[in-house]
Backbone as numpy.savetxt, mean C-alpha at the origin, in Angstrom:
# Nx Ny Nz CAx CAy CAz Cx Cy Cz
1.46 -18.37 8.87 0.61 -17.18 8.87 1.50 -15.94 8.87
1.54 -14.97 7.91 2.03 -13.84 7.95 1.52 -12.56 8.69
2.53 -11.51 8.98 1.76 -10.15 9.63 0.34 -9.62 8.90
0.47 -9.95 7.37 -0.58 -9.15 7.12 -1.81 -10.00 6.18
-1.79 -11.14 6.67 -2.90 -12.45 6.09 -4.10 -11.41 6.36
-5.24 -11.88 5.88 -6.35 -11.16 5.84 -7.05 -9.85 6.61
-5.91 -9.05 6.23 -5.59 -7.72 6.73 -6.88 -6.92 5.67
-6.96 -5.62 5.80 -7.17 -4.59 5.05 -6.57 -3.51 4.96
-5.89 -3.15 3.88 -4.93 -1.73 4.45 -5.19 -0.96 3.41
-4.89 0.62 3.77 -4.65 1.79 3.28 -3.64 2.51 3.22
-3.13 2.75 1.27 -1.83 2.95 1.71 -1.87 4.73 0.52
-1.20 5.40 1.28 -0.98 6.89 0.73 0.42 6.98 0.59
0.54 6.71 -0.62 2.06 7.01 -1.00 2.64 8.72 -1.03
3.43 9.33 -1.39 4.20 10.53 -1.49 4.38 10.56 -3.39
3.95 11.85 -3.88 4.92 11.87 -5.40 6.10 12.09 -5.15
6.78 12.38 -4.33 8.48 12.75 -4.46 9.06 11.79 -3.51
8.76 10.64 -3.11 8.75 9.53 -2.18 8.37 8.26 -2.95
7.80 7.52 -2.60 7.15 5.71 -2.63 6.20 5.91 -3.33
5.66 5.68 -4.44 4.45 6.04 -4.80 3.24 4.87 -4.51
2.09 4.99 -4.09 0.87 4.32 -3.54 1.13 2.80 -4.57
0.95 2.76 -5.83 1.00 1.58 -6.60 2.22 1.23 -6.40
3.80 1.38 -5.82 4.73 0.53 -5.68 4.23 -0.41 -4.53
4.24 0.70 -3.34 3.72 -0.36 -2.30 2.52 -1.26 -2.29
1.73 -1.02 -3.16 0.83 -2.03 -3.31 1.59 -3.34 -4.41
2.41 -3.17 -5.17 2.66 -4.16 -5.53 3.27 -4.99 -4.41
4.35 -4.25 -3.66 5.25 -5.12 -2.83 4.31 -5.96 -1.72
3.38 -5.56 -1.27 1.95 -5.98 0.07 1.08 -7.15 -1.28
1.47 -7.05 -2.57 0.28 -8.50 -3.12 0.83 -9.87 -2.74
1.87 -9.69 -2.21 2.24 -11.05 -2.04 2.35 -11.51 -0.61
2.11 -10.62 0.30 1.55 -10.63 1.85 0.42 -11.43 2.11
-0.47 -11.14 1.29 -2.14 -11.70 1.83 -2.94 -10.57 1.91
-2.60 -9.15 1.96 -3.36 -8.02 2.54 -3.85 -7.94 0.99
-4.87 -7.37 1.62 -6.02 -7.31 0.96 -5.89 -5.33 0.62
-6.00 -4.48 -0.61 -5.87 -3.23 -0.14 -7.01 -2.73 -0.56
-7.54 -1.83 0.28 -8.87 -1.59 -0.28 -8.83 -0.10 -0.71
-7.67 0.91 -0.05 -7.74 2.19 -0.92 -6.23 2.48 -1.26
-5.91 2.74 -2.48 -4.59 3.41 -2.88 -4.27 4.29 -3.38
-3.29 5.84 -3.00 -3.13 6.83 -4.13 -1.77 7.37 -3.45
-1.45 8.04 -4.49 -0.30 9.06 -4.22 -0.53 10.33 -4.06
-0.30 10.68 -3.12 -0.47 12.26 -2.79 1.05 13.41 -2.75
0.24 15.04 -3.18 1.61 15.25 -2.98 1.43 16.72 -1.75
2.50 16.20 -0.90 2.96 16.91 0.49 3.77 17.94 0.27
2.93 19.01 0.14 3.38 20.22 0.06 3.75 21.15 1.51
């Protein structure tokens, strides 16, 4: 069983940082489940 087996997460990436769709690729192979993703930018 992993940390994030039938998890739900929300992930807000950075544009000048991680962007939301990297980390969702790297979490598909966790089990988590993602239910909202975007990149925002932090001004």
């Amino acid at each position: 069983m992993g940390l994030f087996d039938n998890s739900k997460v929300i992930i807000i990436g950075d544009r000048d940082g991680i962007p939301g769709p990297a980390v969702e690729e790297c979490l598909k192979s966790t089990g988590a489940e993602v239910v909202f993703s975007s990149t925002e930018c932090f001004v």
